[in-house]
C-alpha positions as CSV (number, residue, x, y, z in Angstrom):
1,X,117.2,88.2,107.9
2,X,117.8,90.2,104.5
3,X,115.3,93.1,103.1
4,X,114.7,90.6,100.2
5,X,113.3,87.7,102.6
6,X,110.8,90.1,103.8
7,X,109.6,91.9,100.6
8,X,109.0,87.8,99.6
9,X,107.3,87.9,102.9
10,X,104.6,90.7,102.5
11,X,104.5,89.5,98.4
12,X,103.0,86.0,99.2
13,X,100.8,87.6,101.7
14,X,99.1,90.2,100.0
15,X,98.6,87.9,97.2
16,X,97.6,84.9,99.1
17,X,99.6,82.4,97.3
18,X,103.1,81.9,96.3
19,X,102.3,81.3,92.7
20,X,99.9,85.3,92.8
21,X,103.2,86.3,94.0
22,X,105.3,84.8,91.6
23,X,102.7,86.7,88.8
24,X,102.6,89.8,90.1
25,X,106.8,90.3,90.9
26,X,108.4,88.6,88.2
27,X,110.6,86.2,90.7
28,X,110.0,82.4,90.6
29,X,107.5,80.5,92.8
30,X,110.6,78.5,94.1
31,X,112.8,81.4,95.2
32,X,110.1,83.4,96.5
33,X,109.0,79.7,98.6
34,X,113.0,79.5,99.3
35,X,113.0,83.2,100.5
36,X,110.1,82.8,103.2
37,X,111.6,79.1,103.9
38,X,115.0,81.1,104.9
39,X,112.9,84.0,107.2
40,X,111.0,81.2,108.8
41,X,114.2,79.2,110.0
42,X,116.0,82.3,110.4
43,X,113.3,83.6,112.8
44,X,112.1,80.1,114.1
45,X,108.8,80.4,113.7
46,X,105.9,79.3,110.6
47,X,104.3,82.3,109.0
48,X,102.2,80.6,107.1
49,X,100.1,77.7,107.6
50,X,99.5,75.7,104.4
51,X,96.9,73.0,103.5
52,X,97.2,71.8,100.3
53,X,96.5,74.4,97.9
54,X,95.4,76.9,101.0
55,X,97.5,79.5,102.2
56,X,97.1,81.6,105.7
57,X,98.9,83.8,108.0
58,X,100.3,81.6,111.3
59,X,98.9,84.5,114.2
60,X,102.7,85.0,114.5
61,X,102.7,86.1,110.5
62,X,99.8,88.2,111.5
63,X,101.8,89.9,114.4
64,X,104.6,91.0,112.7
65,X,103.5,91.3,109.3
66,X,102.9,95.4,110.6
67,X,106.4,95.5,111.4
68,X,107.5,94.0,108.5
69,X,106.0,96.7,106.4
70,X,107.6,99.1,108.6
71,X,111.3,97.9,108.1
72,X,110.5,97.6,104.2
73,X,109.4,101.3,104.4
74,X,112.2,102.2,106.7
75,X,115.0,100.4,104.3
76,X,113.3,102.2,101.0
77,X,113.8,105.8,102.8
78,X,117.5,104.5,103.9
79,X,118.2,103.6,100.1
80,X,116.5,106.7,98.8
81,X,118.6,109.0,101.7
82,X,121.3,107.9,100.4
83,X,121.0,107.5,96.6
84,X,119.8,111.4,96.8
85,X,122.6,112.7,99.1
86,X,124.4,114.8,96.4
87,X,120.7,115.8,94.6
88,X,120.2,118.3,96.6
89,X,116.6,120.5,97.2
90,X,114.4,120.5,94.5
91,X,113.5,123.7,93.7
92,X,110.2,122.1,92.4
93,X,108.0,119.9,93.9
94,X,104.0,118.9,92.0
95,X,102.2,116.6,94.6
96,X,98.8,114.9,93.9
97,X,96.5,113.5,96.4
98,X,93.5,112.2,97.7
99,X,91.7,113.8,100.5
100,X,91.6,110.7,102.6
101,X,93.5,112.2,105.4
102,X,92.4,115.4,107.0
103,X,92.8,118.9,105.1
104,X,94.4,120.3,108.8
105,X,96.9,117.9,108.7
106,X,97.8,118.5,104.8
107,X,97.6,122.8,106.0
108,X,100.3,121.7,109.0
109,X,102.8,120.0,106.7
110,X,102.6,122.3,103.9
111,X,103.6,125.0,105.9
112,X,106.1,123.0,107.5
113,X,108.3,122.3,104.6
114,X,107.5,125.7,102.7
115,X,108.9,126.8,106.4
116,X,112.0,125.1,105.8
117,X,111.9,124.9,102.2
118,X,111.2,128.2,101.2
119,X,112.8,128.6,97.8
120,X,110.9,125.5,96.7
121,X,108.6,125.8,94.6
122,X,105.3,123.2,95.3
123,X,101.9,122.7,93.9
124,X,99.1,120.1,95.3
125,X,96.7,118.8,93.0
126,X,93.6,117.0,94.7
127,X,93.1,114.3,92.5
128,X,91.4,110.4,93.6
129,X,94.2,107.5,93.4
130,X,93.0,106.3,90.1
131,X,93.9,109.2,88.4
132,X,97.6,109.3,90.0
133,X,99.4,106.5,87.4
134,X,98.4,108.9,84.7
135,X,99.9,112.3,86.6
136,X,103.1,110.4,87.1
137,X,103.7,108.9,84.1
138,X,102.9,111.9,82.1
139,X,105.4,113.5,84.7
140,X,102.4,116.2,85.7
141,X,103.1,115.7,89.7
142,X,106.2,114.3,91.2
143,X,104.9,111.8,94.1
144,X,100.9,111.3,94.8
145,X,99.7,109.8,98.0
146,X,96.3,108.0,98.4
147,X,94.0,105.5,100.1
148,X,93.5,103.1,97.1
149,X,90.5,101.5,96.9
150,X,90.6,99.9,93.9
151,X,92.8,96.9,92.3
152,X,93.5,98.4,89.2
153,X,94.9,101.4,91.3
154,X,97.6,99.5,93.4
155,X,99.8,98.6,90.1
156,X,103.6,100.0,91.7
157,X,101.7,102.0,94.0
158,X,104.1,101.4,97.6
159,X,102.2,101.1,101.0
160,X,102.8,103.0,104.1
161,X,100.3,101.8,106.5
162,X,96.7,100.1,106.4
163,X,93.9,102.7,107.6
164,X,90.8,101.7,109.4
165,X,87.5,102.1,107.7
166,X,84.5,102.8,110.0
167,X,80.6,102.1,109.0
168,X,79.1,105.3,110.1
169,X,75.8,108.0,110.0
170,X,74.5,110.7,111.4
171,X,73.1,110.2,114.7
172,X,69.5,110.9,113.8
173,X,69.6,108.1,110.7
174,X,67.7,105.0,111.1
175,X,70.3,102.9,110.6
176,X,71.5,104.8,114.2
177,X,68.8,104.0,116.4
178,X,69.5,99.3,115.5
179,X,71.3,97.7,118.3
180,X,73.0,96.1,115.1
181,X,73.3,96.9,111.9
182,X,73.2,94.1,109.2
183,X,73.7,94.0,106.2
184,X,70.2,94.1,104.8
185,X,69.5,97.0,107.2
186,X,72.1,98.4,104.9
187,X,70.8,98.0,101.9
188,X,67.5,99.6,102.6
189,X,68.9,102.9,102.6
190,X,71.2,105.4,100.6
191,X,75.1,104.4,100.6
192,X,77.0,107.7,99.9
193,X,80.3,106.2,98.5
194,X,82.9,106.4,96.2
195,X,82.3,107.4,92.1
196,X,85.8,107.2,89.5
197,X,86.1,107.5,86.2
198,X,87.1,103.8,84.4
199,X,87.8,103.7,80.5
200,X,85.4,106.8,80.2
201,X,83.0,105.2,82.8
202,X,81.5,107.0,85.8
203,X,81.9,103.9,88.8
204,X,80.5,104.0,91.8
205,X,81.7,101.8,94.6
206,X,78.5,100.9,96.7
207,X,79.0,98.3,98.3
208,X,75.5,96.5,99.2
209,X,72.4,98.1,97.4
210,X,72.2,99.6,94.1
211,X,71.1,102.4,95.9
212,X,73.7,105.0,96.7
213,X,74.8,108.9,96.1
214,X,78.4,108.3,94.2
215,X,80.7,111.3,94.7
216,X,84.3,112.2,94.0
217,X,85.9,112.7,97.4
218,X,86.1,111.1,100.7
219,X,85.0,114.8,102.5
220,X,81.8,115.3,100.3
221,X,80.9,111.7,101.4
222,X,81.4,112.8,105.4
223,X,79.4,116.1,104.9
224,X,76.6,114.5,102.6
225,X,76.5,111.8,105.8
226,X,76.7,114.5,108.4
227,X,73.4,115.9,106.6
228,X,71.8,112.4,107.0
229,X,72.0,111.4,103.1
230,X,73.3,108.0,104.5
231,X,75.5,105.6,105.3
232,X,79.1,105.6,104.3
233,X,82.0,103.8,104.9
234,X,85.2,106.1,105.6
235,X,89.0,106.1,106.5
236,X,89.1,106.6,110.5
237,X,91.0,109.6,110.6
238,X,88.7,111.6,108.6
239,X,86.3,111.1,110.7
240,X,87.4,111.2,113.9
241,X,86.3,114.6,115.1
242,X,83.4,114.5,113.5
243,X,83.0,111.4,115.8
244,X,83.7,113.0,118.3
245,X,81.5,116.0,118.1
246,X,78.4,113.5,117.5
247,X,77.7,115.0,114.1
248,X,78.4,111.2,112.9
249,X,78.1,108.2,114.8
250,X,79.7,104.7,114.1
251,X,76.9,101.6,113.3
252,X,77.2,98.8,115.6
253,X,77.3,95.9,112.9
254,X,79.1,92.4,112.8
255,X,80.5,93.0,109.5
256,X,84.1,92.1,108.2
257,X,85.2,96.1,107.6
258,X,88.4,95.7,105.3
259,X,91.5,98.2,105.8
260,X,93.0,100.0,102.8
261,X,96.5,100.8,102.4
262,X,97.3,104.5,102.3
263,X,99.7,104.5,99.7
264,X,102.2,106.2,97.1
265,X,103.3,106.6,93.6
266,X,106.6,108.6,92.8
267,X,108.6,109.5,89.5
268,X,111.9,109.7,89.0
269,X,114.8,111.4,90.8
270,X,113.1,112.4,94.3
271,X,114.8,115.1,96.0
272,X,115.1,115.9,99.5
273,X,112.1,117.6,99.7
274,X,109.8,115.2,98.5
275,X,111.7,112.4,101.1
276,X,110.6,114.9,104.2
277,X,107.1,114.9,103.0
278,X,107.1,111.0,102.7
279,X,108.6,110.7,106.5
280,X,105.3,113.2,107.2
281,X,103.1,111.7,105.7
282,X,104.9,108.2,107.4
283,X,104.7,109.5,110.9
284,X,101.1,111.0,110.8
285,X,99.8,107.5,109.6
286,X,102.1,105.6,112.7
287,X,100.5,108.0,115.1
288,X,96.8,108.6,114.0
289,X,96.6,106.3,111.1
């Protein structure tokens, strides 16, 4: 089983086909099919089931697709450990983020590393994911980390870990007092979700209605809900004390919620620093993600 084998692996699923695959990395539809050929006899198993043009995860592709990702993540921080040995601490370090994970947990690991990093200098910028290409390629932040919503925004961005989304309101909402939620219950009322600028274009990512609230950040959306503004769909650990506390309660609904990848973008020549914050940022998604 090589690193390569599996990178083919998690390709051809997250595009769905070997021949999306084949577009989106560059390699040839026959080497990448050759590649998940040499996993499958190597593990003994199918991954994928395919009918004619149809492709789909076997339930044993499904099961350890998770730990897949894992040991691609795991081999990238090997490499990177290694390749940055003799680098050194950078004594500069400009992070960009979304606010898709709580603000506590960014407070805990900033002080952490400026604990054990003191002479390094490092500035957060809270910025949404489709801005983050921009930041590093104009070399204004160094690594950015996001939940990434849209397509356009997952061009060489690198997943960590899929975070679940929960449909959710404040308890004295309508939509809280249904047995079930359905999608046209939805769409009678006020979806507080995500706006981003496009090409000079304010989008707003509503899902069912044209009838929404479009803000900038994932916390403005839980307060505007916590008000009763209405409905929103939001990463699970933002939420989760609010949860908790009953100042938001999750809709019972039969709806296919989809999971986003939190994910990163980095420039060049990473430091030591910056691969600490990544195995944060790693571990708080394995544990609470």
């Amino acid at each position: 089983m090589r690193i390569e084998q599996i990178q083919a692996f998690i390709d051809v699923t997250e595009q769905r086909s070997f021949a999306g695959a084949a577009r989106l990395t560059g390699v040839k539809r026959s080497t990448l099919s050759a590649m998940v050929g040499a996993l499958e006899d190597h593990l003994g198993v199918a991954l994928f089931e395919r009918t004619g043009n149809s492709l789909s995860l076997t339930t044993t592709g499904e099961s350890i697709l998770p730990d897949c990702q894992r040991l691609l993540t795991s081999a990238a921080r090997i490499n990177r450990y290694c390749q940055q040995h003799n680098k050194g601490v950078e004594s500069q370090l400009c992070i960009a983020r979304d606010d898709a994970l709580p603000e506590v947990f960014w407070q805990e690991v900033m002080h952490e590393i400026k604990t054990r990093f003191p002479l390094t200098a490092i500035s957060v910028y809270l910025a949404p994911p489709q801005a983050h290409h921009g930041l590093i390629l104009r070399q204004t932040v160094d690594i950015a980390f996001g939940l990434y919503t849209a397509e356009r925004a997952l061009d060489q961005a690198i997943a960590l870990a899929p975070i679940g989304m929960r449909l959710i309101a404040a308890p004295h909402h309508p939509l809280s007092r249904l047995p079930l939620v359905r999608q046209a219950d939805l769409a009678q009322y006020t979806q507080v979700c995500l706006s981003h600028l496009e090409e000079d274009r304010l989008v707003s990512e509503a899902l069912f209605s044209a009838n929404f609230l479009g803000l900038t950040m994932f916390e403005l959306i839980r307060d505007a809900a916590i008000q009763g503004t209405g409905w929103a769909l939001l990463p699970a650990p933002l939420v989760s004390e609010a949860l908790a506390e009953r100042s938001l309660c999750r809709l019972p609904h039969e709806l296919a919620l989809e999971s986003y990848h939190y994910r990163y973008l980095e420039g060049d020549n990473l430091g030591l620093v910056a691969s600490v914050l990544l195995d944060k940022v790693s571990h708080y998604l394995a544990t609470k993600g």
